[in-house]
C-alpha positions as CSV (number, residue, x, y, z in Angstrom):
1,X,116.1,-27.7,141.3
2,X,116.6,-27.3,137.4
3,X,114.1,-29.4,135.5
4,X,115.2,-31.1,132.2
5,X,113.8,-29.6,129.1
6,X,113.7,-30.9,125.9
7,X,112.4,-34.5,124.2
8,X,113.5,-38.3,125.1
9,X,114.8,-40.3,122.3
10,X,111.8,-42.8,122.5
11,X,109.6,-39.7,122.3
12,X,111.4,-38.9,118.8
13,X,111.4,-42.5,117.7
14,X,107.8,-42.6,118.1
15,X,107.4,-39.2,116.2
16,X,109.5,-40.4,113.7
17,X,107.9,-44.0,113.3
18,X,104.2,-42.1,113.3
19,X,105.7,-39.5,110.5
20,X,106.7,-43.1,108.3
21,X,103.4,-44.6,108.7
22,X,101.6,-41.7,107.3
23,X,104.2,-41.3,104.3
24,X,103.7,-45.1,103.7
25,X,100.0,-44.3,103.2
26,X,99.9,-40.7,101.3
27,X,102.8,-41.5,98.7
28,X,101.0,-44.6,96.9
29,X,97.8,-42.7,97.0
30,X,99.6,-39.5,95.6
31,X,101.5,-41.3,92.7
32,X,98.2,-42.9,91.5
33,X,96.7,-39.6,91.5
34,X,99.7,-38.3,89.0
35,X,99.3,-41.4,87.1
36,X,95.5,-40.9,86.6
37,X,96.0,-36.8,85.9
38,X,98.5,-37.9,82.9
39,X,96.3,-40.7,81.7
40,X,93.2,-37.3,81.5
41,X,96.1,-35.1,80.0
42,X,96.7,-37.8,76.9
43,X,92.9,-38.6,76.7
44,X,92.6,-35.1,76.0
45,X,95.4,-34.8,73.7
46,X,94.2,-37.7,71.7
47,X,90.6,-36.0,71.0
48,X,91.9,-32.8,69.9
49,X,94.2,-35.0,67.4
50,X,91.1,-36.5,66.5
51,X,89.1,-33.9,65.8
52,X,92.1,-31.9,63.6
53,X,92.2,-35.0,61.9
């Protein structure tokens, strides 16, 4: 008797649907993140213009 190796396709669609929950929760939180970092980077680069000024 040979027994069946591998994964059922519910198995994978579960996977798969647990995967897209996650990446519908990091990417917002990750592209807010960039949005902040460049808003520091311009802060910055408007003091130093300041201060040569």
């Amino acid at each position: 008797m040979e027994k069946d190796v591998g994964f059922t396709v519910i198995e994978l669609l579960i996977v798969i649907a647990i995967i897209s929950i996650i990446a519908a929760i990091a990417v917002p939180n990750l592209m807010s993140a960039n949005i902040r970092a460049k808003v520091s980077g311009v802060k910055a680069d408007m003091g130093s213009i300041a201060i040569a000024l």
